[in-house]
C-alpha angles and dihedrals in degrees: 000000000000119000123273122260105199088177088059091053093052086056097047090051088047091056091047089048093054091029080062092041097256132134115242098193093055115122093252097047104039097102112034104092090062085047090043089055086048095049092055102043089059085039078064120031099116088084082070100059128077105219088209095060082040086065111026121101087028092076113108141183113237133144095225106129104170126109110283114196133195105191140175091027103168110230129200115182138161118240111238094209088055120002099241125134124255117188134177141118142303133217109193121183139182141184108213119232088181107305127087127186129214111274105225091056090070090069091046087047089057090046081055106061100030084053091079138062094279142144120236096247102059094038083057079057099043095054091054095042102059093037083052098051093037095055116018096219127164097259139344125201133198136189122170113182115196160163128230119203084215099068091035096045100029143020118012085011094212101167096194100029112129131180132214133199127175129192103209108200128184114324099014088064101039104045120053096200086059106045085046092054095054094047091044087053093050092053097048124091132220121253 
């Protein structure tokens, strides 16, 4: 990735901001484009991080080889068609072969990915794919439910409109009962 040019960012803001007619050299407006360049650097700072170092180091042997969930993981992410933000949550599953992962690095892995331009659909993929090449498991399931400020502020303006995508690897696509138990388990709620 190239590096980062927060002071083109600021520019660019400023050129939005008179291309809209606004000042931007009015008190309320002074320093946003600085904000706006900080915001998205953290917006996208998952271009910055190497999932495999993410990971590594948190990859463990273990003859579990039951179905282990991470449910309920709050997302934020930017729209590459037009740079609003979409946000949800993520249900991420795996079926050990092996090999376990922290716990806590399925989460990161999802800040990762949603902390790029993306589009919901690849990010789903994304988020498989790595936990399915790291571990080797015998499947691995995602769902990410979410909702996209471009299709609730613009457009087609459907306020309570989600959508949801799911990667179903290995096991989870081949076999029915599992991929039916893990959807059953992400839908159910803790007493």
């Amino acid at each position: 990735m190239k590096k980062r040019n927060p002071e083109k960012i600021e520019n660019a803001v400023r050129d939005i901001l008179e291309s809209i007619g606004e000042n931007p050299d009015r008190e309320g407006l002074i320093q946003t484009p600085r904000r706006v360049a900080k915001a998205w650097e953290y917006f996208t700072s998952g271009y910055g991080q190497d999932v495999k170092k993410l990971l590594n180091g948190a990859v463990f042997k273990e003859k579990y080889d039951e179905m282990v969930i991470v449910k309920d993981i709050d997302f934020f992410s930017m729209c590459e068609h037009h740079l609003l933000p979409f946000y949800g949550k993520a249900h991420v599953a795996y079926i050990p072969s092996g090999k376990i992962v922290g716990l806590s690095k399925i989460p990161r892995l999802v800040e990762v990915f949603s902390r790029r331009l993306q589009v919901q659909e690849r990010m789903t993929q994304q988020i498989a794919d790595t936990l399915f090449q790291t571990l080797e498991p015998d499947g691995v399931a995602v769902v990410i439910e979410a909702r996209h400020l471009c299709m609730m502020m613009r457009g087609v303006e459907k306020q309570n409109s989600v959508a949801t995508t799911s990667a179903m690897l290995g096991s989870f696509r081949d076999d029915e009962r599992t991929r039916n138990e893990f959807l059953k388990l992400i839908s159910s709620k803790l007493t």
